[in-house]
N, C-alpha and C positions, 0 to 999 in steps of 0.2 A: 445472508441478510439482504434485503432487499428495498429499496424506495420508489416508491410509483414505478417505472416502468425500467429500472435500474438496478444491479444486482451486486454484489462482491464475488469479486472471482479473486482464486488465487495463483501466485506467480512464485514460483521457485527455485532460489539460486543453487546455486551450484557450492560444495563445503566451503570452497577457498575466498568466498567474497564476503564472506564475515556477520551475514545476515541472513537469517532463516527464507523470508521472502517476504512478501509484500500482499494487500487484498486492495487494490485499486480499485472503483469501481468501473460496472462496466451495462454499455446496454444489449439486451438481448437481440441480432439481428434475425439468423435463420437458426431457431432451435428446438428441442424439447424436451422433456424430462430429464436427458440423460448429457445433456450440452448442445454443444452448435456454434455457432459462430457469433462470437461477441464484438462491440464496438469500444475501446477502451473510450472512459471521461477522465481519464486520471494522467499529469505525468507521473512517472516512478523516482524515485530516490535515488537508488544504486545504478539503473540501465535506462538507454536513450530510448527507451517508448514514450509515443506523446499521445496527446486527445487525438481520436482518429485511427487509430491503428488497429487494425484486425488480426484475432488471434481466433484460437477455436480451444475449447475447452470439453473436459469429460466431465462429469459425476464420479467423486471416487466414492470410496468404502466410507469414507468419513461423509458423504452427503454433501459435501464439498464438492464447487465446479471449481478445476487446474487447470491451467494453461500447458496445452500438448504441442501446440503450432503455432506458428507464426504465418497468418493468412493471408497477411497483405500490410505492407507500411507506409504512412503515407510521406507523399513528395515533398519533399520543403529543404530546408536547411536550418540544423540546431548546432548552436555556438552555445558549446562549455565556460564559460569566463571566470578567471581564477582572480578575488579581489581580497584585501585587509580583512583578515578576521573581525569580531568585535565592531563594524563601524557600522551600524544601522544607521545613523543621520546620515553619509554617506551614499548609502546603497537604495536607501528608497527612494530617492527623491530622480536617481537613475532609472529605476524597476519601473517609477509609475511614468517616464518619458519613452519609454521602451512601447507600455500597454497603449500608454494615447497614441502612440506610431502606429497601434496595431499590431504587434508580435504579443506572444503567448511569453510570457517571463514566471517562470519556477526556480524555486530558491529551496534546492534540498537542503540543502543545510549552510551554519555558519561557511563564508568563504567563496560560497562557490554558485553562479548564476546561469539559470539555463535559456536562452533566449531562441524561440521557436518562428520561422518564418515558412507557416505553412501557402494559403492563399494568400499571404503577400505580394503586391505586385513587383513586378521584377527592380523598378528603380529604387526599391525602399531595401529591396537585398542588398544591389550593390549599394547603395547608402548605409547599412549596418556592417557592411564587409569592411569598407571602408572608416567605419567610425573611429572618432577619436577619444580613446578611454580614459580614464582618468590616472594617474599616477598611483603605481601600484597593481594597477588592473593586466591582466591576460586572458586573449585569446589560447585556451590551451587543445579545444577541440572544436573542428566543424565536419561538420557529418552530415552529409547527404542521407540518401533510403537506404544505399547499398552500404554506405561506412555504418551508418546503425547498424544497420542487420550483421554486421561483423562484430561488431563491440555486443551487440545484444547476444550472439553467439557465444561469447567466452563469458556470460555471467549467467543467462538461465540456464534450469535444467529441466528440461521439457520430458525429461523421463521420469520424473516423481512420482510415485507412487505411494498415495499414503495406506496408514495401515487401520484396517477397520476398527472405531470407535469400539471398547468393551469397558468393563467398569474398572475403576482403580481396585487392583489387588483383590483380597478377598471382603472390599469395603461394602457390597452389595448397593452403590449409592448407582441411581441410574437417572440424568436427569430430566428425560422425557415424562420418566412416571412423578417426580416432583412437582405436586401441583403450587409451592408457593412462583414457579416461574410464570405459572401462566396468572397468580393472583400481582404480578408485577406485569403484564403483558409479553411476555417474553414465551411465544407461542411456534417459531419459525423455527423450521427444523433444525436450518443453518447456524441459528442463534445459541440454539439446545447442542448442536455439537461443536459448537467452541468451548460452552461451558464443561462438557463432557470430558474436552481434552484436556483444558485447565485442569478437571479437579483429578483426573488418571494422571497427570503429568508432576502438579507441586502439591505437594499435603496441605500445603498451608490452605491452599483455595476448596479441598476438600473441608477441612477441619470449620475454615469462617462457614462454609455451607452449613453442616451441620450444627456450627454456634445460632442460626438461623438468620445468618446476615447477608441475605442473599442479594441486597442493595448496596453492599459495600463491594460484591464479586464481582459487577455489572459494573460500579464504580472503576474499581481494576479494570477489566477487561477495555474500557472508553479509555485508559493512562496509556494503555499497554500498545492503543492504538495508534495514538497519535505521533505525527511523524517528527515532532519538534517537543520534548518535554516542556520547553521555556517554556511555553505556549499558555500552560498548563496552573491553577492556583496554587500553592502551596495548601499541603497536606497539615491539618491541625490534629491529626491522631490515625496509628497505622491503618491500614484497610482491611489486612487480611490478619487473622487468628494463628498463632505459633501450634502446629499437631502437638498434639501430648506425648508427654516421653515414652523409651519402651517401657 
C-alpha cells in the first residue's frame, strides 16, 4: 500500500511475542523495485522503534517489502511509562504536556506510555528524567540507541520469509484477475496481496468475496488493521459470510 511518497512495510516478530507483526508505515530513502532502505514514520506497538529509524527491506514472494536489517536508529532517549489502566481523563491531559514540551508520546495500548526525546534539547531530557509522575505512574524502561537495539533484538525476526501468494485450495479464486477490486479502486499490487492471503488463509473471507461483498472484505481488512479496536464504531451486522458446509 502506499500514500504519496510513503509505503507499508512489514516487520516480523519472532513466535513467542504473541503477535504476528506489524505494517508501520515507511518512506522510501535509497531503493528499487526489489527494497532498499526505508525511513520508518510509525512508532510500533510491541518494540522500541520510533519515527526515524532506518531499516532495509526486501520484496518477498508475497510482493511485500520485510524488514531484514536494522540500518541505523536514531539518538534519543524512550521512556516506557507504566500508568492505571482505564484512566483516559488522567493520561491525556499528561500526553498533550508531554507534546507541547516537544517529545513524541505514543500510547500502544491501555496502561502503558511511550515518551520519545529525539532532537530534544539536552535540558528538557534531564527535565523529563527528572519528572514528577503522577501516583500510580512508572518509569519501567529508558533506552537509549543501543538498549533499543537490544530489546528490538529479542522481539523481530529479520529472517521471515514469507511464502509465495497461490490461490486457496482448489478454489481457483485469484484476486488480481477479480475485476470488481479494481471497480472499488483497489488496483495496488500490495493491496491485491493481502486480500489474496486473507481469502487462502479464513474461508470466511473467501466465501463474503464470492457472496460479492467485496466492500465488506476491505471493511475487515481497515478493523483488522487498526492498532486499538476502541477506536473503532461498533459493528451493526457481521462483515464477513460463514463458508458453506461440507
Amino acid at each position: 500500500m502506499t500514500s504519496g511518497d510513503k509505503v507499508t512495510i512489514h516487520l516480523a516478530y519472532k513466535p513467542d511475542v504473541g503477535l504476528a507483526g506489524e505494517w508501520p508505515w515507511a518512506t522510501p530513502l535509497e531503493t528499487d523495485d526489489r527494497g532498499g532502505i526505508y525511513r520508518l514514520e510509525n512508532f510500533l506497538m510491541m518494540t522500541p522503534l520510533v519515527v526515524g529509524d532506518l531499516v532495509r527491506c526486501e520484496r518477498g514472494a508475497d510482493s511485500r517489502l520485510h524488514v531484514v536489517q536494522l540500518v541505523g536508529l536514531a539518538h534519543g532517549l524512550l521512556l516506557g511509562v507504566k500508568h492505571p489502566r482505564d484512566s483516559e481523563a488522567a493520561v491525556r491531559p499528561v500526553a498533550l504536556a508531554l507534546d507541547a514540551a516537544g517529545f513524541w508520546v505514543n500510547r500502544p495500548r491501555d496502561g502503558f506510555l511511550q515518551v520519545w526525546a529525539g532532537a530534544t534539547p539536552p535540558h528538557l531530557v534531564t527535565d523529563l528524567i527528572a519528572r514528577d509522575w503522577p501516583d500510580g505512574w512508572e518509569v519501567v524502561e529508558r533506552l537509549d540507541h543501543l538498549g533499543r537495539r537490544i530489546v528490538i533484538g529479542e522481539y523481530i525476526d529479520l529472517d521471515f520469509r514469507p511464502r509465495p501468494l497461490v490461490p486457496a485450495g482448489d478454489s481457483g479464486y485469484w484476486a488480481a484477475e477479480d475485476p470488481a477490486w479494481s471497480r472499488l479502486g483497489i488496483t495496488d499490487p500490495a493491496r491485491l496481496a493481502r486480500v489474496q492471503t486473507l481469502a487462502a488463509r479464513d474461508p470466511r473471507v473467501l466465501a463474503t468475496i464470492r457472496a460479492g461483498r467485496h466492500a465488506d472484505v476491505l471493511e475487515f481488512i481497515t478493523r483488522i488493521s487498526v492498532g486499538d479496536p476502541r477506536l473503532l464504531p461498533p459493528l451493526t451486522r457481521p462483515l464477513l459470510v460463514d463458508p458453506p458446509g461440507p
